[in-house]
C-alpha positions as semicolon CSV with decimal commas, in nm:
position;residue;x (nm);y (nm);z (nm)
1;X;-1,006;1,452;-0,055
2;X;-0,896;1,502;-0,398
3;X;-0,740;1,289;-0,706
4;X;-0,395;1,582;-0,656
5;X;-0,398;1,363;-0,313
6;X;-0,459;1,031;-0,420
7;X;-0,159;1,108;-0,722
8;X;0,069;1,186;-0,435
9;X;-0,012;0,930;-0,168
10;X;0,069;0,707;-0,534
11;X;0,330;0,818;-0,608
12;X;0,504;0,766;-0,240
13;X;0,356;0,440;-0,259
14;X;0,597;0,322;-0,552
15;X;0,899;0,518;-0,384
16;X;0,847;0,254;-0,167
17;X;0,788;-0,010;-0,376
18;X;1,146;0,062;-0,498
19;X;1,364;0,045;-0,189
20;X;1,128;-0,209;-0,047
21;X;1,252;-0,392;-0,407
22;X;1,601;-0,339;-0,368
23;X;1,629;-0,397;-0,022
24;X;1,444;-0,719;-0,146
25;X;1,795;-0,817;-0,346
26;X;2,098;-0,974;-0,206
27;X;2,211;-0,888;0,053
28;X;1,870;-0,857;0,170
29;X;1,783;-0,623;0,433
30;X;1,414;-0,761;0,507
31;X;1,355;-0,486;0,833
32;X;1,337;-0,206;0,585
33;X;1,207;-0,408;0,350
34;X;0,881;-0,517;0,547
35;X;0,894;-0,153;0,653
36;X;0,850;-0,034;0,322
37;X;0,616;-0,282;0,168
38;X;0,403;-0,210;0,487
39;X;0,396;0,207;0,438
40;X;0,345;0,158;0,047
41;X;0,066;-0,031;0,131
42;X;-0,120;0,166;0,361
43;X;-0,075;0,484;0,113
44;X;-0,217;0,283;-0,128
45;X;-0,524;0,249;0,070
46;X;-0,509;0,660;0,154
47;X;-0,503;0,710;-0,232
48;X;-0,781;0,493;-0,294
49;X;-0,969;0,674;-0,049
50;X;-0,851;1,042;-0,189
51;X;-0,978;0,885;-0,484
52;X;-1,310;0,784;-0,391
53;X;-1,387;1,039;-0,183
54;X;-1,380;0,828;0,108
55;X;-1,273;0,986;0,455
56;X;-0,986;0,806;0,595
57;X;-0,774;0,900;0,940
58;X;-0,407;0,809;1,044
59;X;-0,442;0,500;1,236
60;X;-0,286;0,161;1,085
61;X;-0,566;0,011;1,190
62;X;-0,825;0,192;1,049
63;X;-0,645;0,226;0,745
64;X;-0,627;-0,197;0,751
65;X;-1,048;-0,216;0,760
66;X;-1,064;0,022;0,501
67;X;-0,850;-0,230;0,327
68;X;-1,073;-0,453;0,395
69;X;-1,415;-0,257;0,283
70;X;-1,224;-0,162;-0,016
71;X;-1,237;-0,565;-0,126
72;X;-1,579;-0,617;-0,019
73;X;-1,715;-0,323;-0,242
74;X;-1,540;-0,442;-0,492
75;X;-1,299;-0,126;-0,541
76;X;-0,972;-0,339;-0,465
77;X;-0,968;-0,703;-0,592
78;X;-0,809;-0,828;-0,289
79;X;-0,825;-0,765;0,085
80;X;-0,544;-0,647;0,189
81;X;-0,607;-0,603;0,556
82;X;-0,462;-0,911;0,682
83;X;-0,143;-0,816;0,495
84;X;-0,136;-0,464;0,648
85;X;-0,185;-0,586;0,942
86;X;0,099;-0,892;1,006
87;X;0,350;-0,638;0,795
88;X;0,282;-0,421;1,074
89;X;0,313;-0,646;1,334
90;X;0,679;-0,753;1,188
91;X;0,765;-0,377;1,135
92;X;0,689;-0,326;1,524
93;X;0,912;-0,615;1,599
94;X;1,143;-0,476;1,381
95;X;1,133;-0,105;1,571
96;X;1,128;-0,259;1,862
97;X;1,478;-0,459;1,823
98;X;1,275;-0,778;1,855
99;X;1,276;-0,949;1,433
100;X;1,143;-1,290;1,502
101;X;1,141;-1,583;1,304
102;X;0,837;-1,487;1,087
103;X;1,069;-1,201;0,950
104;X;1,363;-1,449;0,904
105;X;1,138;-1,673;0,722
106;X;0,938;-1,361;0,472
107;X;0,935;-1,430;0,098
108;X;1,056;-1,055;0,027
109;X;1,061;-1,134;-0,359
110;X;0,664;-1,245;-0,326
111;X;0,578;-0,941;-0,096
112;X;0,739;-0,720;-0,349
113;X;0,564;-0,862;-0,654
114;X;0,293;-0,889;-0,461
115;X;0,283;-0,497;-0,409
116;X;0,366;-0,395;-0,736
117;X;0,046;-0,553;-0,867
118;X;-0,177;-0,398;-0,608
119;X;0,063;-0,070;-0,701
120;X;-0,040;-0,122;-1,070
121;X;-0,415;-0,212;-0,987
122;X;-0,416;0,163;-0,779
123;X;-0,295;0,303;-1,118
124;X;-0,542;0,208;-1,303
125;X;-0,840;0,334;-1,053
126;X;-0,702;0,656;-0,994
127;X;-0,580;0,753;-1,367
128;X;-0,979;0,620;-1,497
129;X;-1,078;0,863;-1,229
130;X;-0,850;1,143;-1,352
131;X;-0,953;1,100;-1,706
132;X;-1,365;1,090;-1,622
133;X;-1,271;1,400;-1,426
134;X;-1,104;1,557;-1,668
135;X;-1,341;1,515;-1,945
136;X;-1,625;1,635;-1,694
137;X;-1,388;1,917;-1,705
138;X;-1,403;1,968;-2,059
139;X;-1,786;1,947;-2,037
């Protein structure tokens, strides 16, 4: 676990902000965009927990209650792990060949804003952390 980690898991995070965004644009393409929206998320949560020090395996759902402990500890403002968890549902239906109506019906303009806050909240917690490291550094 290391900040290096939680930079990189960040910085894939807004990669996918930005297709999930223009995919978000018309014409829409709302399978890759849920897609997206869904992996940025979760590497969010992984670079939170690089971040924190806070062991973390590859399992969506895992990664979801993390989510969720993150909000109740106060280190995310907002659950996220009921978000995680229907985007993933829609991206199976998606990979599947199956997009239902919940996919047809997706505000991909609010799930994008949406993430680019929790994207900018991330920032913030893991460039404090890289400062307070580096002037331990300096110490």
């Amino acid at each position: 676990m290391s900040l290096e980690a939680a930079r990189e898991h960040l910085n894939l995070a807004s990669q996918q902000w930005e297709r999930a965004s223009s995919d978000a644009w018309e014409p829409a393409d709302a399978p890759s965009c849920v897609t997206n929206v869904f992996y940025a998320y979760e590497n969010l949560i992984v670079a939170v927990a690089e971040a924190t020090n806070k062991p973390w395996v590859k399992d969506h759902y895992k990664k979801a209650k993390l989510a969720a402990e993150f909000a109740e500890t106060k280190v995310l403002s907002k659950d996220l792990s009921d978000q995680m968890l229907r985007l993933n549902t829609l991206r199976k239906d998606v990979s599947y060949g199956e997009p239902g109506m919940e996919l047809r019906e997706e505000d991909l303009e609010a799930l994008v804003n949406d993430l680019e806050t929790t994207i900018n909240e991330v920032t913030e917690i893991v460039t404090r952390l890289e400062e307070e490291a580096d002037k331990e550094g300096e110490e």
